[in-house]
C-alpha positions in Angstrom: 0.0 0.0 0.0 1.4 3.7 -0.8 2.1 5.9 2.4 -0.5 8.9 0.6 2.7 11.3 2.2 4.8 9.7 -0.4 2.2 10.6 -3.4 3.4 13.2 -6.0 0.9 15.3 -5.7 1.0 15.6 -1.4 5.3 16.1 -2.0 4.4 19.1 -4.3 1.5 20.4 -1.5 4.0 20.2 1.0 6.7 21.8 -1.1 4.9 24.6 -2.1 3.9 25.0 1.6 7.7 25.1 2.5 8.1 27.5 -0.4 6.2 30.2 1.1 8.4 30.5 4.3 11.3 31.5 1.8 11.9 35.1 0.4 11.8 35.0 -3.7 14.9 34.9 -5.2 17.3 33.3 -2.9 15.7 30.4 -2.8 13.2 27.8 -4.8 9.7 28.9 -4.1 8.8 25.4 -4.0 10.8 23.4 -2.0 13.1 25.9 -0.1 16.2 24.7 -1.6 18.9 27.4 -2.1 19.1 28.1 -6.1 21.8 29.8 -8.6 21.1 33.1 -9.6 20.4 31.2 -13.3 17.7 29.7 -11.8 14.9 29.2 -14.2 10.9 30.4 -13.7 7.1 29.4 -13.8 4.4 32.0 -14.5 1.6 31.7 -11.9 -1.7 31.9 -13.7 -3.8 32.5 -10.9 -1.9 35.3 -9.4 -0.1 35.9 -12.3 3.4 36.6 -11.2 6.8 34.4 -11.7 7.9 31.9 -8.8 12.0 30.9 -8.7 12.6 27.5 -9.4 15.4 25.1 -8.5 15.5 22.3 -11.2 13.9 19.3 -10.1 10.8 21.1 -9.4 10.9 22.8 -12.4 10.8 19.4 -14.4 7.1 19.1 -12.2 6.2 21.6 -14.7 7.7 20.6 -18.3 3.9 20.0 -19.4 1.4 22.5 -19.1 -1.5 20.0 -17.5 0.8 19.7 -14.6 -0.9 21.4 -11.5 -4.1 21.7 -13.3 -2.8 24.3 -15.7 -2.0 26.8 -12.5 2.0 26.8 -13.4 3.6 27.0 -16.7 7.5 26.5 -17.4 9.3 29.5 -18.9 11.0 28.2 -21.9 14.6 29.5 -22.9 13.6 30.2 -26.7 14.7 33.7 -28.2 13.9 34.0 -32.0 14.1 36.8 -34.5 11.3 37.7 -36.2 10.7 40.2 -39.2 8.7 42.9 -38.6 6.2 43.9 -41.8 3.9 47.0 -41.8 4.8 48.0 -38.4 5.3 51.8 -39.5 3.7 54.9 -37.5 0.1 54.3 -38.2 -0.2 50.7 -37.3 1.8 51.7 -34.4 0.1 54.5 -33.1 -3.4 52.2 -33.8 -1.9 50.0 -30.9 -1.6 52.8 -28.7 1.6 52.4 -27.3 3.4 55.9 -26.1 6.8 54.9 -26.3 8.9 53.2 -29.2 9.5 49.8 -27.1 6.7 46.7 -25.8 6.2 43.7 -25.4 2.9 41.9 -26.3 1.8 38.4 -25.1 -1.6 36.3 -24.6 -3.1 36.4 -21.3 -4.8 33.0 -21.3 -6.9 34.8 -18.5 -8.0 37.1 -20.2 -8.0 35.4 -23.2 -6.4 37.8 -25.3 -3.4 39.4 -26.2 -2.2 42.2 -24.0 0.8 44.5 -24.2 3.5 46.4 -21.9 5.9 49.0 -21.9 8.4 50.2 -19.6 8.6 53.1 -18.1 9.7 54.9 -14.5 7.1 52.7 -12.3 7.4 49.2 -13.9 5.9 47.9 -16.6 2.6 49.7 -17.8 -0.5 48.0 -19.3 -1.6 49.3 -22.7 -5.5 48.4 -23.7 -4.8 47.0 -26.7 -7.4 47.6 -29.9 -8.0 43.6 -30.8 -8.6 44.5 -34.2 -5.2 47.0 -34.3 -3.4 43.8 -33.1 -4.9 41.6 -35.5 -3.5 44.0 -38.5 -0.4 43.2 -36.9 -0.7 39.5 -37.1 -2.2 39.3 -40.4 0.9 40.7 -41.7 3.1 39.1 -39.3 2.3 35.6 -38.3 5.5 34.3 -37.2 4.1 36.6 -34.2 1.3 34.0 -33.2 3.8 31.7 -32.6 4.5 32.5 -28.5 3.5 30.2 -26.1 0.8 31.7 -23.9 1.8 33.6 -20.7 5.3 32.4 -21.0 7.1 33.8 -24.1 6.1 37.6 -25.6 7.3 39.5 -28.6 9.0 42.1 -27.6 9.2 45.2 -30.7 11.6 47.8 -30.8 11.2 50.8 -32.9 14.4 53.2 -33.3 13.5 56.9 -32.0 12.7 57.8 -36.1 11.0 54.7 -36.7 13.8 53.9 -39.8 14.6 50.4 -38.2 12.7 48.0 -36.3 13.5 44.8 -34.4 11.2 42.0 -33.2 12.6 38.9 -31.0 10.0 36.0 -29.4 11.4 36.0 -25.7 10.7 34.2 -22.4 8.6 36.6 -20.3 11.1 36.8 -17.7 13.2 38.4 -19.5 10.2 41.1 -20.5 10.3 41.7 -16.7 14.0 42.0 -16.2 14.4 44.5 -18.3 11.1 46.7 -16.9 12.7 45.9 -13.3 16.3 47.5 -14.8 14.9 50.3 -16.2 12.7 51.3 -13.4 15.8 51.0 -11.4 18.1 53.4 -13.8 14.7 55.6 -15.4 15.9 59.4 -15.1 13.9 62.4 -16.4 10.7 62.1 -19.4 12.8 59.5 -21.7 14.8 57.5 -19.5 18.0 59.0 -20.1 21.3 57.9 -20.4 21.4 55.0 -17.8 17.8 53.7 -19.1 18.7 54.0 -22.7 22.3 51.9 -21.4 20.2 49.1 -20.3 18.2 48.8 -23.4 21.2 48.7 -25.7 22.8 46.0 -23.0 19.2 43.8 -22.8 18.8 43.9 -27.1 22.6 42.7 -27.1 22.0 39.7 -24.7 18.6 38.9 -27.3 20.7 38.6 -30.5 23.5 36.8 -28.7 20.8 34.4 -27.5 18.9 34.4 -30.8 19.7 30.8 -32.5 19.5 31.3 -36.7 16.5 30.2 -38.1 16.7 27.8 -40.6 
């Protein structure tokens, strides 16, 4: 007969009660065990945030079922992507104030939904379903990102003359907004900001794998 304290599903309960008597970061969030600062992430559907993970519990969540859905595995994928008809009035239609987002589906929501950083975090943009849709009828590859995990981030240059579009994991989306908030001086950003933005896009196309 199994001892029901040896079942899966209790050592994950009591994991993730363990978990919560950590602080984030330092260590897993469920199991306690201390974790590299390369530790990898889960989104949090319900209370949509990202939990630290040491390994082994992140293979608990290496298919999307696992949990009932609640926790889904960040992947590691950055991809470049073209990025067709994106010129100032398609922009401007998706109402985004600044020349850098990133959009991804909320499966809560059950649509896409995009953010931008700025000097308090990231900020939510409502964004026009059918502006969106222009976007991905001319763009498909952009359909392509796993939901709540991985976002296309689009960057415009300050005259719009170049453009650059990379599928990323969402924790990286984050990273930089934390950065930037961190370093944000005066209406643009300035210097430090702008630093940090050149340093994050250098880290994508380093990590970006060539398409075949």
């Amino acid at each position: 007969m199994t001892d029901l304290a040896d079942h899966p599903l209790a050592r994950l309960r009591a994991a993730v009660e363990r978990g919560r008597q950590v602080r984030p970061g330092e260590r897993c969030e469920m199991c306690a065990e201390a974790i590299s600062p390369e530790h990898r992430h889960v989104v949090d559907i319900t209370e949509r945030t990202l939990k630290c993970l040491c390994q082994p519990c992140l293979l608990l969540f290496s298919e999307d079922a696992a949990a009932k859905g609640r926790y889904r595995q960040v992947p590691t994928r950055y991809e470049a992507l073209g990025g067709d008809g994106i010129d100032d009035a398609s922009w401007d239609a998706l109402a985004i104030p600044v020349s850098l987002a990133f959009f991804f589906h909320n499966s809560s929501q059950g649509r896409a939904v995009a953010f931008y950083p700025g000097p308090a975090g990231a900020t939510e943009s409502l964004l026009p379903l059918d502006a969106w849709q222009a976007v991905l009828d001319r763009n498909p590859d952009f359909a392509a990102t796993a939901p709540d995990v991985e976002a296309v981030m689009i960057r415009r240059s300050r005259d719009a003359a170049t453009i650059e579009c990379f599928i990323v994991p969402i924790d990286a989306c984050y990273e930089l907004v934390g950065r930037l908030r961190m370093n944000w001086n005066g209406f643009d950003g300035g210097s430090e900001a702008h630093a940090e933005i050149e340093e994050f896009f250098a880290r994508v196309r380093s990590r970006v794998k060539t398409r075949a």
